[in-house]
C-alpha positions as CSV (number, residue, x, y, z in Angstrom):
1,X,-23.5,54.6,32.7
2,X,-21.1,53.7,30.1
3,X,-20.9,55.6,26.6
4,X,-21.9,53.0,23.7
5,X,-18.9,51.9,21.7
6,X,-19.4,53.0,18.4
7,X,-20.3,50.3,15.4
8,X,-16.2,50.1,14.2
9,X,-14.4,47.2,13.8
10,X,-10.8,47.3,15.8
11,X,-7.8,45.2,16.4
12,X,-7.7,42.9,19.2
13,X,-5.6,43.3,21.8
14,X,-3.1,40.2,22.5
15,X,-4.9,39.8,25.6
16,X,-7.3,41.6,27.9
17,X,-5.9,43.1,31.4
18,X,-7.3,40.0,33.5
19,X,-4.6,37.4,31.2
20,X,-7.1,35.8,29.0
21,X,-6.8,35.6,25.3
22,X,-9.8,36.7,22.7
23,X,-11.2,34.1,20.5
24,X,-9.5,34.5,17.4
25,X,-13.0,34.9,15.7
26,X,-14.4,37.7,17.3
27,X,-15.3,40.8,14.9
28,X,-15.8,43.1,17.7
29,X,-13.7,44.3,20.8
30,X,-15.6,43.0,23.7
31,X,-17.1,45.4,26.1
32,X,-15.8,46.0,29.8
33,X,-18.4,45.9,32.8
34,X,-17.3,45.7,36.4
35,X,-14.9,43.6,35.7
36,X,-16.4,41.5,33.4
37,X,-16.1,41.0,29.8
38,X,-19.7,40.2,27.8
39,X,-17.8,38.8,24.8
40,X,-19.8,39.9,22.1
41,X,-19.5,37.7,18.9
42,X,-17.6,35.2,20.6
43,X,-19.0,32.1,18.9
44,X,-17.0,29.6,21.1
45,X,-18.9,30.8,24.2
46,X,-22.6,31.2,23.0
47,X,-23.7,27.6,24.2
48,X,-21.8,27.8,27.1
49,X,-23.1,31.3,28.7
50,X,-24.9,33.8,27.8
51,X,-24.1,36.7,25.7
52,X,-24.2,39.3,28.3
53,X,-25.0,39.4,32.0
54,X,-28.4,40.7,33.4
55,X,-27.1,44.5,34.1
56,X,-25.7,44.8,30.5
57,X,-28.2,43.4,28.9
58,X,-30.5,46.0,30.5
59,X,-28.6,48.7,29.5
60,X,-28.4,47.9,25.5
61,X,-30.6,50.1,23.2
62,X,-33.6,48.9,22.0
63,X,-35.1,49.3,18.6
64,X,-38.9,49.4,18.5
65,X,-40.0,50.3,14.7
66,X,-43.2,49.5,13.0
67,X,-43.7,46.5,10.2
68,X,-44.5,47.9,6.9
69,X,-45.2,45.3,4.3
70,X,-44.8,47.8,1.4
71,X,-41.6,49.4,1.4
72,X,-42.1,51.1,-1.3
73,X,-44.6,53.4,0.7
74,X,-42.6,54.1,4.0
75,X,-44.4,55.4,6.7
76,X,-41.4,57.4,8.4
77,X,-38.2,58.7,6.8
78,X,-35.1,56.4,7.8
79,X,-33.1,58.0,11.0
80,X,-30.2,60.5,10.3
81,X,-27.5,58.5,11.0
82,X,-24.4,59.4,13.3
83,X,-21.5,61.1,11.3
84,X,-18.7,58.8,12.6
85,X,-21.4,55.6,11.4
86,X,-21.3,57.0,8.0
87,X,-19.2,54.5,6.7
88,X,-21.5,51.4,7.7
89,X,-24.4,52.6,5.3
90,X,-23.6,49.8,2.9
91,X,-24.2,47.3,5.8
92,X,-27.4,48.4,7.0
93,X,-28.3,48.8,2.7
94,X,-27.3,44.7,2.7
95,X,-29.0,43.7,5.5
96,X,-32.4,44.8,4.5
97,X,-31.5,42.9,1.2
98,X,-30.6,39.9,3.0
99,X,-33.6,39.7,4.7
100,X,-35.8,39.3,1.3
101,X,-36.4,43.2,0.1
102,X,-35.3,47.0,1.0
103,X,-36.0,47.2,4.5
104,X,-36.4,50.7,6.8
105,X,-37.9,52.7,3.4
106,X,-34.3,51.9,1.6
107,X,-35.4,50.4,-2.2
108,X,-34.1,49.7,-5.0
109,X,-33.7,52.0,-7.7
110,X,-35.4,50.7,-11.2
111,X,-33.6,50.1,-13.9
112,X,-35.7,51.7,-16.8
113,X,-36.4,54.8,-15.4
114,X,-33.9,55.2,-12.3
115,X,-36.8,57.0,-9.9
116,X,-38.7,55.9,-7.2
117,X,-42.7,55.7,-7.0
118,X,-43.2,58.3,-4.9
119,X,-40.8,61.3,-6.9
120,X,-43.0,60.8,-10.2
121,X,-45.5,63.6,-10.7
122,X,-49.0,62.8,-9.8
123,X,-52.1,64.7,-11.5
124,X,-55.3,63.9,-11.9
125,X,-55.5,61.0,-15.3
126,X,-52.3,59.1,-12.8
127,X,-55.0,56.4,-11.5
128,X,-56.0,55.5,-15.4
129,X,-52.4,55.4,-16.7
130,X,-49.8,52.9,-15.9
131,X,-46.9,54.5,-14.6
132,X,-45.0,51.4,-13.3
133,X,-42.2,53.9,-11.4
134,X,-41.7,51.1,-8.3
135,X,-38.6,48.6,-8.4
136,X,-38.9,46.4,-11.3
137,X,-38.2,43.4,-9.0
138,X,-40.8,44.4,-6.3
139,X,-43.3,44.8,-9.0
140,X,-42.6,41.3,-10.8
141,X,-43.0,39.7,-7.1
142,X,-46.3,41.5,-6.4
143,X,-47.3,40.2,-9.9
144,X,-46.7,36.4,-8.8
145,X,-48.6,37.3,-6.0
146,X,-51.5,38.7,-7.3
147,X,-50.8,42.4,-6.0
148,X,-52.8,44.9,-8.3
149,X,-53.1,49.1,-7.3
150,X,-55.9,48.4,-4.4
151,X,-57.1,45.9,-2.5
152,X,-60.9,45.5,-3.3
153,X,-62.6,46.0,-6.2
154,X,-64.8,48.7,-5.3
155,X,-66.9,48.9,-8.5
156,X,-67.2,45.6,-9.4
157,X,-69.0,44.9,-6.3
158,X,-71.4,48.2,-6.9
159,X,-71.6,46.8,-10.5
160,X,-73.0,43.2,-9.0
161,X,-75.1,44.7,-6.6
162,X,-76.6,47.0,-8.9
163,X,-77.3,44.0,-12.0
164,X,-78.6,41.7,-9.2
165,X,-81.4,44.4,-8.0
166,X,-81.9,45.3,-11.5
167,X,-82.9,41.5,-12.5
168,X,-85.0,41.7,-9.8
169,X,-86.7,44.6,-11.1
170,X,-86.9,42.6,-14.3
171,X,-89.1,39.6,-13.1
172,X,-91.3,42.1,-11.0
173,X,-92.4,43.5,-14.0
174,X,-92.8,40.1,-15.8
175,X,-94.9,39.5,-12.8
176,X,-97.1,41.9,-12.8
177,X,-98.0,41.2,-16.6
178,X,-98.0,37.4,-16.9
179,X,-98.7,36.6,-13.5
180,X,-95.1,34.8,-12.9
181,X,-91.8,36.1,-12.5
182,X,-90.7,34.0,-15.4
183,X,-91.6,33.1,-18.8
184,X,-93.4,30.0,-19.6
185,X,-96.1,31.4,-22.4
186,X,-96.4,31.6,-24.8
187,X,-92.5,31.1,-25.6
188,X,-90.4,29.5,-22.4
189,X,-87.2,31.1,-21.7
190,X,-84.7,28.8,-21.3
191,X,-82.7,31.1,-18.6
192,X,-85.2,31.6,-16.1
193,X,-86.2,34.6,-16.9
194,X,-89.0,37.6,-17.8
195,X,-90.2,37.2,-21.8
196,X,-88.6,39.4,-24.4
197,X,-91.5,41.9,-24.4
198,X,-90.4,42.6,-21.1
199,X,-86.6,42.7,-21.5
200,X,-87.6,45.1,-24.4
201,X,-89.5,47.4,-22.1
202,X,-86.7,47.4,-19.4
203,X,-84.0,48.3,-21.9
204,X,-82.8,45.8,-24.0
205,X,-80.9,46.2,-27.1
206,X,-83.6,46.1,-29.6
207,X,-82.7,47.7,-32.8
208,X,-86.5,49.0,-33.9
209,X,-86.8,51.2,-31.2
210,X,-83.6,52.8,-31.7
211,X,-83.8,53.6,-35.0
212,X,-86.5,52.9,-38.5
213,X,-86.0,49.2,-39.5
214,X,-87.9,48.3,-43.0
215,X,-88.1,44.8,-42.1
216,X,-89.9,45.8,-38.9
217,X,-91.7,48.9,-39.2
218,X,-93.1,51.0,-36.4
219,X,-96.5,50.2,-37.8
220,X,-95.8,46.7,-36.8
221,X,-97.8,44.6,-34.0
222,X,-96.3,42.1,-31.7
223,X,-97.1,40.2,-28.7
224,X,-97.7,43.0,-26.0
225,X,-96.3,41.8,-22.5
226,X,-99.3,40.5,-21.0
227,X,-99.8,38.3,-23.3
228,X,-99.6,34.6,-22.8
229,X,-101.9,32.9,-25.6
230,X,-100.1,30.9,-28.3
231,X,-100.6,32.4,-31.0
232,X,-100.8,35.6,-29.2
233,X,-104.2,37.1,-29.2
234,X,-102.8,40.5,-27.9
235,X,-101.1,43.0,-29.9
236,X,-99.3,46.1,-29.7
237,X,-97.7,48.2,-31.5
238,X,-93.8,48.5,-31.6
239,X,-93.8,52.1,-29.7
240,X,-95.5,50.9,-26.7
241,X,-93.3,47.9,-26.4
242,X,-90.5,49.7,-26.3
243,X,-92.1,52.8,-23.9
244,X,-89.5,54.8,-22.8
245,X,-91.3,57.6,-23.4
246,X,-92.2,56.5,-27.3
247,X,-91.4,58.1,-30.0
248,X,-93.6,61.5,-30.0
249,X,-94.4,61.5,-34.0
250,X,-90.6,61.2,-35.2
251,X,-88.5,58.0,-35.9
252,X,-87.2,55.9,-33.1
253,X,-83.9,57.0,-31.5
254,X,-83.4,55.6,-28.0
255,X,-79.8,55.7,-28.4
256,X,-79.2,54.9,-24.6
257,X,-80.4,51.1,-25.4
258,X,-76.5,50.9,-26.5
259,X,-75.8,51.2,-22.4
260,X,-79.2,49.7,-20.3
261,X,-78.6,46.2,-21.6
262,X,-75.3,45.9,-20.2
263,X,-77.0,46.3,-17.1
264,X,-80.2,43.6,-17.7
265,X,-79.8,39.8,-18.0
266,X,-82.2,37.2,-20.1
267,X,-82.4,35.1,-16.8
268,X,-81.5,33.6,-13.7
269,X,-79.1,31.3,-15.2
270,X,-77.9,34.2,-17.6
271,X,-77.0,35.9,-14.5
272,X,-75.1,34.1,-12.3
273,X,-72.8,32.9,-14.8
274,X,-72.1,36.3,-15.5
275,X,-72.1,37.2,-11.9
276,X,-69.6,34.7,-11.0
277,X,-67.2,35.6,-13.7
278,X,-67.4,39.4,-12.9
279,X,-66.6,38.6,-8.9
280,X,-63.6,36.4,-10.0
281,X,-62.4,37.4,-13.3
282,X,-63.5,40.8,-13.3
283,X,-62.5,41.6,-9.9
284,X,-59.3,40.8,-10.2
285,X,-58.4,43.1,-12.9
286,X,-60.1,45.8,-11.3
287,X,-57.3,45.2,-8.3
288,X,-54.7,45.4,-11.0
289,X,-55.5,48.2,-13.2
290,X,-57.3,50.4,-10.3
291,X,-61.3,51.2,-10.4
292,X,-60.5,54.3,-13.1
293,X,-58.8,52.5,-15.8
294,X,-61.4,49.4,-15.2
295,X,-63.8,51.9,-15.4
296,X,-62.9,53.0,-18.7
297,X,-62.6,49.1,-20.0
298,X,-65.6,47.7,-18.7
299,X,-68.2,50.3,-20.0
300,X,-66.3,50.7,-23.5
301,X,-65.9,46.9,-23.7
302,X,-69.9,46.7,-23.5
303,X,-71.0,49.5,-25.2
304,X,-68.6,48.7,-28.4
305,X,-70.4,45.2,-28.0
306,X,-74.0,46.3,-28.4
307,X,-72.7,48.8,-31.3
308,X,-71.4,45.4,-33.1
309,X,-74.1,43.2,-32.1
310,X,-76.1,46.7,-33.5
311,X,-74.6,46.5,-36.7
312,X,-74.8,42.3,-37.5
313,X,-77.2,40.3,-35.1
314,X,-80.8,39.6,-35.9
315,X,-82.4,43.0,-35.5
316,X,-85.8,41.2,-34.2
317,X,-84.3,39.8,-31.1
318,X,-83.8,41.8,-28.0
319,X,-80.3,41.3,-26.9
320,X,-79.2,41.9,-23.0
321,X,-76.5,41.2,-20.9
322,X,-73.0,42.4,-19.4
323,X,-71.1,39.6,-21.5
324,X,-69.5,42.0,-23.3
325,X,-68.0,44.1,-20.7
326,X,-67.0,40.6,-19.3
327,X,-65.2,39.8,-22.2
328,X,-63.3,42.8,-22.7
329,X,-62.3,42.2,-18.8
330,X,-61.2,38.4,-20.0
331,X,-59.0,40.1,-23.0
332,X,-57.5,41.5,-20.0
333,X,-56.4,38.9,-19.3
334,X,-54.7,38.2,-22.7
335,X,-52.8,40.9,-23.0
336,X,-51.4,40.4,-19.7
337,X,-50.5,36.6,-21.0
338,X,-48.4,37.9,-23.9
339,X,-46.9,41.0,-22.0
340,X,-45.8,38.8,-19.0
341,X,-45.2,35.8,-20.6
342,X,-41.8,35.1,-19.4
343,X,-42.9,36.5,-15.5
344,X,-45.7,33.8,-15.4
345,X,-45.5,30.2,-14.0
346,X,-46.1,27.7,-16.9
347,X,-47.8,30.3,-19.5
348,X,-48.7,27.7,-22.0
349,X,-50.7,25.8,-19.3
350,X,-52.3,29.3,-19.1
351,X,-53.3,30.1,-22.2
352,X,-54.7,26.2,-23.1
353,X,-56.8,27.1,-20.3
354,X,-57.9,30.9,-21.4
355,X,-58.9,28.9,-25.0
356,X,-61.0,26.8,-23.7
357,X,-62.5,29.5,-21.4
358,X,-63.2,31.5,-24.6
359,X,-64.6,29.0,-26.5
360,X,-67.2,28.0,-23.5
361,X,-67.6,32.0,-23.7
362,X,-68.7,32.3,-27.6
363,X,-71.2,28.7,-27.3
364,X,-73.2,30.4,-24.7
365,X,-73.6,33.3,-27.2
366,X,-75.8,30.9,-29.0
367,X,-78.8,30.8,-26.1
368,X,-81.5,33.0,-26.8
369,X,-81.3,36.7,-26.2
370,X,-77.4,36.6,-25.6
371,X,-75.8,38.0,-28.5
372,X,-72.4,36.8,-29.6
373,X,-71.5,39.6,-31.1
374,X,-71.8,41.4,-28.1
375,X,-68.7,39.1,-26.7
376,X,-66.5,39.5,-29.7
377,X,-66.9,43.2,-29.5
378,X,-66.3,43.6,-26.3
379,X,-63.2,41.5,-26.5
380,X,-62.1,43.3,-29.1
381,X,-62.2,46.3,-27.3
382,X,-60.7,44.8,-24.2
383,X,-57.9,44.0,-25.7
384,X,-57.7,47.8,-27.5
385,X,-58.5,49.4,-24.0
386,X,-56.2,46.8,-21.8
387,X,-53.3,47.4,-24.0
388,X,-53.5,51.0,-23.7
389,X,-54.3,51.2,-19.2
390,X,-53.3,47.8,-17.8
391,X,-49.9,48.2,-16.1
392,X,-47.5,46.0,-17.9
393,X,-44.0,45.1,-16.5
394,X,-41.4,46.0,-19.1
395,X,-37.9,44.2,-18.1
396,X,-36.2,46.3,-20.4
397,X,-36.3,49.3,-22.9
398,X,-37.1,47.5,-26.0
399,X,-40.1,45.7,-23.9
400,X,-41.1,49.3,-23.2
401,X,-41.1,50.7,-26.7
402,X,-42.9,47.8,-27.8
403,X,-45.6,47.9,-25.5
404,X,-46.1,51.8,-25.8
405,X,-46.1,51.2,-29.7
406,X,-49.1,49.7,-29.0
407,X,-50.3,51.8,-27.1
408,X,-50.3,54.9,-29.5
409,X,-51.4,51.9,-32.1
410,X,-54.9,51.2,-29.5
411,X,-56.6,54.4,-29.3
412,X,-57.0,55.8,-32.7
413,X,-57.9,52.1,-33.9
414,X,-60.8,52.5,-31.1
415,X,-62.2,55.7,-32.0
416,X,-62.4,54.5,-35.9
417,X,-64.3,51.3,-35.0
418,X,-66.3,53.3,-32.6
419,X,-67.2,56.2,-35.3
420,X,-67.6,53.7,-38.3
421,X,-69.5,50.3,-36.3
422,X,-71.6,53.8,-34.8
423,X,-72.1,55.7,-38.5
424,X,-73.0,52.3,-39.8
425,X,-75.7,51.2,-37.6
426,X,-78.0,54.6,-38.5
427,X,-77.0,55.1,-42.3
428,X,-76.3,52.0,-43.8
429,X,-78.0,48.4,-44.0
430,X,-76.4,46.1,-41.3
431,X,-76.7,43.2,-43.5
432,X,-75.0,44.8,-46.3
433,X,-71.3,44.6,-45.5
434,X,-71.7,40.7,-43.7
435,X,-74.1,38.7,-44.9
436,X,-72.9,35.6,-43.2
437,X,-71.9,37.0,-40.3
438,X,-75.4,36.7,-38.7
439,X,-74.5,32.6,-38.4
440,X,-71.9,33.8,-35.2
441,X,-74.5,34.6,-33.0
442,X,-77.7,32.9,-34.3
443,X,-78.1,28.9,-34.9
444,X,-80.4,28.1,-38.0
445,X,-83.6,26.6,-36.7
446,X,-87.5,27.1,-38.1
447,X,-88.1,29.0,-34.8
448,X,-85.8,31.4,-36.1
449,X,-86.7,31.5,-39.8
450,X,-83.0,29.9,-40.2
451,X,-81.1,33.3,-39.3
452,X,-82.7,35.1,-41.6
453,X,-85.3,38.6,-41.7
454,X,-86.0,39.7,-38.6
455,X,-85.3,36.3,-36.6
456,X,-88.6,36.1,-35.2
């Protein structure tokens, strides 16, 4: 068996033992077998014969490694090379960059930060914060491509599940008190849905039973929820509506109403368009900021949207719905706009589109029991929350300080607006600070007393 001649580039000789002459392009010094020359590289010959005969052929090495899409991740260290084939690193190095990206685990090194993915310290908050230590070109093309931290959106799919069997819940209960799973007396609801005596008893936002409201007083009757006369001719008192255990003698503090409603929906209608957005929208930033950080952004999002809609919607409508955590998903979006805006392909097409997807946003804010200020909060708090844990591509250092300038910026301004928007809702009047701001969720009509008292 013949030793393998190593991979070095050596002078021709003026012609081989048997009288013929090289081809004056050949790179490599052909090999010898029985007699016969295989004539490696030698371009003049490749349509003519083959490259080398049967028993040479058979005896080349063969290279059987496995396909790893992300090099990034390698699955095996690259081989020790031989001493003597030291000096060809460079073309191994340029062949994997020839064939469109670091091949065999080689990468590039990144520019801002000069270490690979793998050598940066992991510990436990390292799935909420972006770390971005993967080469900076690698990470703009998995950007183009859509290529987030994982591959499924784990709890946006438990969050759909979990809203869809929850709404089911919803018009059982209607059921069993009107005798229809949706609301057609004595007040219709427009989405397909239970009536707001029963959104109330589920767990809608409903600021009476969270806290001691003069212009609706605990001592105050409404329509109980089997009631289907117009004008009702049953009546109950606001502390069975709301149930939940009452209020035991003290004042009302259900303080947990600023979560349920996230997870209720005024209708059928109400839902899937929510739906729909959360399993496209929704989903998609989930892949790209990783199920902890999303985590953190979708339940702040829609809690800091009840607190608002808390402070300044009409506090004698129920108010339900995840629009607010869908929102602050959407101002996601937004920041990655602005932070990418030179990465992505035809930006300003982009954000026409994203306006217009807003605006559609804030006029369904308007249909009864969705609360606009529940999607301006939570988009608020998106963008607060998505500046701080969505992984931004800096292309260089100034990009870097800006975007972590903001970041030290967010979280303070979060917890004030959280503290004050919270403090304000139990101490002060809601209407005091905005009078007018009650028109950005509620259309004047005389079903609604033109926006003002109570709304009802």
């Amino acid at each position: 068996m013949t030793e393998p001649i190593p991979l070095t580039t050596y002078p021709h000789p003026a012609e081989y033992d048997d009288g013929s002459t090289p081809h004056p392009r050949s790179s490599y010094m052909d090999q010898k077998t029985d007699g016969q020359y295989s004539g490696l590289y030698d371009h003049a010959s490749v349509n003519e014969q083959p490259l080398y005969p049967g028993h040479a052929r058979d005896s080349l090495p063969r290279i059987d490694e496995p396909f790893h899409a992300y090099p990034d991740s390698p699955a095996h260290s690259p081989p020790e090379l031989h001493p003597n084939d030291k000096s060809d690193v460079s073309l191994v190095r340029n062949a994997g960059k020839f064939s469109g990206g670091p091949s065999y685990g080689y990468v590039e090194a990144d520019p801002l930060d000069g270490k690979h993915e793998d050598s940066a310290p992991r510990g436990p908050l390292a799935r909420f914060f972006p770390s971005g230590r993967y080469p900076l070109q690698q990470r703009i093309e998995d950007k183009k491509r859509g290529i987030g931290r994982q591959k499924y959106p784990i709890l946006t799919w438990v969050l759909t599940a979990t809203m869809i069997a929850v709404f089911i819940y919803e018009i059982v209960v209607n059921a069993k008190a009107q005798g229809s799973p949706f609301s057609f007396k004595p007040v219709v609801n427009p989405m397909l849905g239970p009536s707001g005596s029963a959104l109330i008893r589920v767990g809608a936002r409903f600021p009476p039973c969270m806290k001691t409201v003069q212009d609706v007083p605990v001592t105050l009757q409404l329509p109980c929820l089997n009631d289907t006369a117009n004008p009702p001719d049953r009546l109950c008192t606001i502390e069975s509506i709301c149930d939940h255990g009452g209020f035991n003698g003290q004042e009302p503090n259900q303080w947990w109403r600023f979560i349920t409603p996230i997870f209720l929906h005024a209708g059928l209608i109400h839902l899937a368009l929510n739906m729909l957005a959360q399993m496209t929208a929704a989903a998609q930033i989930e892949k790209e900021m990783g199920t902890g950080g999303f985590f953190l952004l979708y339940f702040s999002a829609g809690i800091f949207g009840n607190v608002l809609g808390g402070n300044f919607s009409l506090v004698g409508v129920p108010s339900v719905g995840a629009s607010g955590a869908i929102f602050g998903t959407v101002a996601v979006a937004w920041v990655d706009l602005f932070a990418h805006w030179r990465l992505l392909y035809r930006p300003g097409k982009r954000l026409a589109f994203m306006i217009v997807e807003l605006v559609i946003g804030v006029a369904i804010g308007y249909i009864p029991y969705v609360d606009n200020f529940a999607h301006i909060g939570g988009f608020v708090m998106g963008l607060l929350v998505g500046t701080t844990f969505y992984p931004v591509i800096s292309p260089s250092r100034r990009h870097k300080l800006i975007m972590w300038g903001f970041r030290v910026a967010a979280i303070p301004i979060a917890v004030i607006l959280y503290v004050l928007l919270i403090r304000n809702f139990y101490t002060s009047d809601p209407y005091a600070a905005c009078s007018g701001c009650r028109y950005l969720s509620c259309f004047p009509t005389n079903n609604n007393n033109h926006c003002k008292g109570t709304g009802e």
